[in-house]
C-alpha positions in Angstrom: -28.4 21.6 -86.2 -25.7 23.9 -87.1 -25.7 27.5 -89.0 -27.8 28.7 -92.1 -28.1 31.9 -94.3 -31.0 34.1 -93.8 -33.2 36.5 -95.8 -33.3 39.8 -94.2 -37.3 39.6 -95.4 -37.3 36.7 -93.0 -35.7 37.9 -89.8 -35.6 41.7 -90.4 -39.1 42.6 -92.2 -40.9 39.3 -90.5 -42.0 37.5 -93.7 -42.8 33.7 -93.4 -40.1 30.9 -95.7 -41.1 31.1 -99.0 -38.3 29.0 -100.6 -35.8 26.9 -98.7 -32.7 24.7 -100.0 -30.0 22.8 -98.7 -27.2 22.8 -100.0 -23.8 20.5 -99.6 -21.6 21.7 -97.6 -17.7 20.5 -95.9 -17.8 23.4 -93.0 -19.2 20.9 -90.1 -20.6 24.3 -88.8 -22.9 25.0 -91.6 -25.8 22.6 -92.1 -26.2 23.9 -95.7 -29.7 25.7 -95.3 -30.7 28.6 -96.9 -34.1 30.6 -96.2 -35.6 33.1 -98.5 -39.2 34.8 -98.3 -39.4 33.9 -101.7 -39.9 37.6 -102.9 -36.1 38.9 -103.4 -35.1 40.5 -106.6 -31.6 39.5 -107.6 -30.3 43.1 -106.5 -31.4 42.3 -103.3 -29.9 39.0 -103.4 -26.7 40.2 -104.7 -25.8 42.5 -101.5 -24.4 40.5 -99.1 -25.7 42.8 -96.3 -29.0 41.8 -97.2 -28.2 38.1 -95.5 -27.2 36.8 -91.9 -25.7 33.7 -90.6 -28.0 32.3 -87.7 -28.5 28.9 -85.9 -31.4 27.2 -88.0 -33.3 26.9 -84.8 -33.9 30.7 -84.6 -35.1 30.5 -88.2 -37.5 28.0 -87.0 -38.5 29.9 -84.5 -39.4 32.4 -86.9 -41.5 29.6 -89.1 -42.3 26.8 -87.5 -43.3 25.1 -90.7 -40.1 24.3 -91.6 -39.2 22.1 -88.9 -40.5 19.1 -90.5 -38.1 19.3 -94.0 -35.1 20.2 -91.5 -33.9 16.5 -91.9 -33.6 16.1 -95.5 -30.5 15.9 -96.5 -28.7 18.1 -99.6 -29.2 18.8 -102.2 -33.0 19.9 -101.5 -35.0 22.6 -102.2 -38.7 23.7 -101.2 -41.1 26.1 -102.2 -44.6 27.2 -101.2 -47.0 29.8 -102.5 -47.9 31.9 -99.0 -47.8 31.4 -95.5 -50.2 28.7 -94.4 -49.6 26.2 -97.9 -47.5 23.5 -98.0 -44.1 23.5 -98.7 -43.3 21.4 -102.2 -40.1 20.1 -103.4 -38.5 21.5 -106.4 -34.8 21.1 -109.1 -32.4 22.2 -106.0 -30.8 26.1 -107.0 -27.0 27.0 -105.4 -28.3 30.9 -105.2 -30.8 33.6 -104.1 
């Protein structure tokens, strides 16, 4: 499926997706994805070093719930209020 951006609160502290968008994109490398737990400050989300690049699959290996979205294509975005509840669509955002 390509490469997405990664919330360090996903793949470092373990946190489930809280807020997912796709986002258009011409680098055939990059399927536009963007995970966050949901939970970053904008600090946080303005250091760089707080993000990795990663295949989606490895993300959804992390959180299987996102599999099913995966498809949609940009500009999407999704939200959900805790592990377990269903992601809902919400106004596509370009940043953390």
């Amino acid at each position: 499926m390509g490469a997405c951006l990664a919330s360090d609160r996903i793949t470092v502290d373990g946190q489930y997706v809280g807020h997912m968008y796709r986002e258009t994109t011409n680098d055939p490398m990059d399927s536009g994805w963007r995970f966050l737990a949901g939970d970053e400050a904008q600090e946080y989300c303005d250091n760089s070093g707080n993000f990795g690049l990663f295949a989606v699959n490895t993300i959804a290996n992390y959180d299987r719930s996102i599999i099913p979205l995966l498809d949609i294509e940009a500009p999407c975005a999704f939200v959900r209020d805790g592990a377990g509840s269903e992601f809902r669509a919400v106004t596509p955002i370009t940043e953390c």
